[in-house]
Backbone as numpy.savetxt, mean C-alpha at the origin, in Angstrom:
# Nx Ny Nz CAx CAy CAz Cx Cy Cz
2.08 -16.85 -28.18 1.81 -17.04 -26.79 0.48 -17.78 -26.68
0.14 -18.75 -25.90 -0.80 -19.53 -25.60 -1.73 -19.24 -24.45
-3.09 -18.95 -25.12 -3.64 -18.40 -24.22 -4.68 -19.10 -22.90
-4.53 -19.13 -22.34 -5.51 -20.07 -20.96 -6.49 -19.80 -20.88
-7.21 -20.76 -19.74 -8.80 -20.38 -19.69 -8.62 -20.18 -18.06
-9.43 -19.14 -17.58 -9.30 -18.49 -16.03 -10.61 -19.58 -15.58
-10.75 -19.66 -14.35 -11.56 -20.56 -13.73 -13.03 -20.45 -13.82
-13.27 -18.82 -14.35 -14.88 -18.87 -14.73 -14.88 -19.34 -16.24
-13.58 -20.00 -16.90 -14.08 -20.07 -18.04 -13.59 -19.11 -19.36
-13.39 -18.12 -18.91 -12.84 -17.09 -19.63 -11.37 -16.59 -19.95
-10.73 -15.89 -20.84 -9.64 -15.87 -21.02 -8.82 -15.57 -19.75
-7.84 -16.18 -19.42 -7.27 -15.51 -18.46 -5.74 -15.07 -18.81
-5.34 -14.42 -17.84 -3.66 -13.73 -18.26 -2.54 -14.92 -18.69
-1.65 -14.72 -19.11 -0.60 -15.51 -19.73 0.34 -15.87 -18.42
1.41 -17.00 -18.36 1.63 -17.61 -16.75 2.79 -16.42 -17.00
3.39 -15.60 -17.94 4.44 -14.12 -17.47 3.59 -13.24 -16.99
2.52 -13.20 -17.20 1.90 -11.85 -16.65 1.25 -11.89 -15.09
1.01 -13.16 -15.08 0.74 -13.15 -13.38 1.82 -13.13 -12.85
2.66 -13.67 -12.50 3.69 -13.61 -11.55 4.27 -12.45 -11.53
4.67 -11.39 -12.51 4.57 -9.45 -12.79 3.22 -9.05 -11.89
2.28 -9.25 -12.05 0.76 -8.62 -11.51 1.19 -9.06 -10.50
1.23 -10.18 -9.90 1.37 -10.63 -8.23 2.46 -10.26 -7.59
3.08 -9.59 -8.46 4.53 -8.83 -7.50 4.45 -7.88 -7.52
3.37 -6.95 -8.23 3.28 -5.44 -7.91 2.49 -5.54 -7.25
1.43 -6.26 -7.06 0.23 -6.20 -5.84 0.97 -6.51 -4.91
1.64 -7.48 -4.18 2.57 -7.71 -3.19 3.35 -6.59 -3.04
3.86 -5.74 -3.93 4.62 -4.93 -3.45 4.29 -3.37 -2.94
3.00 -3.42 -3.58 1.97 -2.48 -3.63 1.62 -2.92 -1.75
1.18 -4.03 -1.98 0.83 -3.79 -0.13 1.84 -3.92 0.82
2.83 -4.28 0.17 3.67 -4.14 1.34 4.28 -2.43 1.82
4.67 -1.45 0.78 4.70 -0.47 0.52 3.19 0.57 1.28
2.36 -0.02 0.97 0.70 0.84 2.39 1.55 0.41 3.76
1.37 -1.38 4.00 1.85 -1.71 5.00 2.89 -0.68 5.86
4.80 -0.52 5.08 5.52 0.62 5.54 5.23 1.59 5.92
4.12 1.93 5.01 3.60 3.34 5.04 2.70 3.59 6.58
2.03 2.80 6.81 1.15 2.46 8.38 1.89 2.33 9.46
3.09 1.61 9.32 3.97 1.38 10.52 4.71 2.50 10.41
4.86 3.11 9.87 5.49 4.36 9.59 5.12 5.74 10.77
3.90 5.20 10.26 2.76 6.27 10.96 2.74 5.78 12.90
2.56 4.54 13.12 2.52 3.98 14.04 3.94 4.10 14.87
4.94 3.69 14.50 5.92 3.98 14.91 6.55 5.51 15.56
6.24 6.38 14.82 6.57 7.89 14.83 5.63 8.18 16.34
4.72 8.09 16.37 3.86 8.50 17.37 4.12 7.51 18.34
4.62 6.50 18.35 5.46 5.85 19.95 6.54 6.43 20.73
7.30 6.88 19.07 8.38 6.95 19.62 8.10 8.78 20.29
7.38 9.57 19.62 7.11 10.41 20.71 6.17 10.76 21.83
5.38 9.18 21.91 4.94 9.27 23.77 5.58 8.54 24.56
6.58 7.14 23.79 7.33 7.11 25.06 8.46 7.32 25.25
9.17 8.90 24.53 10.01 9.26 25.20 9.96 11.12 25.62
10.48 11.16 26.84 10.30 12.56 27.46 10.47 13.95 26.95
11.69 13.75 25.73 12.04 14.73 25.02 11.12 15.60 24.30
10.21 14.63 24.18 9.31 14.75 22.77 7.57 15.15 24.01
7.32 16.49 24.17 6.46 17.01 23.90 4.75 17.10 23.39
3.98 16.39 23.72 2.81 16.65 22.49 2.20 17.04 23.24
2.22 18.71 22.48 0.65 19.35 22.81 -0.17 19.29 22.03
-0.97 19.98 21.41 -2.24 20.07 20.45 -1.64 20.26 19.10
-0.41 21.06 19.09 0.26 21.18 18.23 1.23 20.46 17.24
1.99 19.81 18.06 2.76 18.35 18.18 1.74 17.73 17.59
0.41 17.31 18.20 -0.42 15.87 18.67 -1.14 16.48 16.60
-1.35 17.69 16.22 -1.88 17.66 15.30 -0.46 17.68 13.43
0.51 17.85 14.24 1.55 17.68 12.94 1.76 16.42 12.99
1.93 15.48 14.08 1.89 14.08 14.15 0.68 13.67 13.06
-0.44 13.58 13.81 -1.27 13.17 12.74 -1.83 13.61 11.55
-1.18 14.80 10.98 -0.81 15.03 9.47 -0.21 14.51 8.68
1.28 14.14 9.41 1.97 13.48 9.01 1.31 11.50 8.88
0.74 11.37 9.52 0.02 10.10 9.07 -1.14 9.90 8.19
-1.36 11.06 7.83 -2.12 11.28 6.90 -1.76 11.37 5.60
-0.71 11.79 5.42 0.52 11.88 4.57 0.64 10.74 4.12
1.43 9.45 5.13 1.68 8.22 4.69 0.72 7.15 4.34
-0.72 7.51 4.70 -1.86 6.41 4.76 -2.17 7.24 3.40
-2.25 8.23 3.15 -2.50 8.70 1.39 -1.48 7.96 0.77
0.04 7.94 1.05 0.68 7.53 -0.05 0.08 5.44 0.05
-0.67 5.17 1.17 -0.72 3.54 0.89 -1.59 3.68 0.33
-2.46 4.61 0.09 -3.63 4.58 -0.44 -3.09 4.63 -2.21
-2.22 5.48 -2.17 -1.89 5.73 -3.69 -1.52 4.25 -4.02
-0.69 3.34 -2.89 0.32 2.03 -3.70 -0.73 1.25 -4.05
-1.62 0.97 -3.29 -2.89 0.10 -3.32 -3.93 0.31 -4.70
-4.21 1.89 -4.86 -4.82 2.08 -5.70 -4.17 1.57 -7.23
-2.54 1.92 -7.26 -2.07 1.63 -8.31 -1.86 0.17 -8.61
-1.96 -0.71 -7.60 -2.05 -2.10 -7.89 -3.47 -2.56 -8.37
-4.34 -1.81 -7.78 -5.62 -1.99 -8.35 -6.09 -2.26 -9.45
-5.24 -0.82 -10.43 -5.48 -0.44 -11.98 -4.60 -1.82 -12.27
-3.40 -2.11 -11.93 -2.64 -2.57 -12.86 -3.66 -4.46 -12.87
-4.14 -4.41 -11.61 -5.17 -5.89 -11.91 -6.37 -5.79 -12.93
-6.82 -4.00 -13.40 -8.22 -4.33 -13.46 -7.85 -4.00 -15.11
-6.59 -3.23 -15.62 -5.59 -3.14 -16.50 -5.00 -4.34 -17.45
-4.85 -5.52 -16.50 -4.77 -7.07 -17.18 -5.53 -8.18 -17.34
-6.91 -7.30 -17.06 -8.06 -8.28 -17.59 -8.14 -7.57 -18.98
-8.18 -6.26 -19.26 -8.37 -6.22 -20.82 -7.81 -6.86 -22.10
């Protein structure tokens, strides 16, 4: 395998390994992204419709539950992180 030079000069990744790295980071944010609209969505859909209730109670399992999903973007993000800072070694 033939190895390149990255733009400061230094070794950089092989042209298979970027396009792998740039599709888990892409997929990595798109996956937080879901995860946010996720969160966003849920809490529309119960203020604007009547069925749906929020008291303090409601208003605080709601935003547990988005807490929930902004941890798991936090997890996709983080794991794209390693896998960039993973293919400089």
């Amino acid at each position: 395998m033939e190895e390149s030079l990255s733009r400061d000069g230094g070794p950089s990744m092989s042209s298979e390994q970027v396009p792998q790295i740039d599709w888990a980071v892409v997929e990595s944010l798109i996956q937080a992204q879901a995860n946010t609209n996720m969160s966003l969505e849920q809490y529309l859909l119960y203020v604007t419709h009547d069925e749906f209730d929020l008291d303090a109670t409601e208003m605080e399992r709601c935003l547990s539950e988005a807490i929930v999903h902004h941890e798991r973007a936090l997890e996709d993000l983080e794991a794209a992180r390693e896998l960039v800072v993973g293919s400089d070694d």
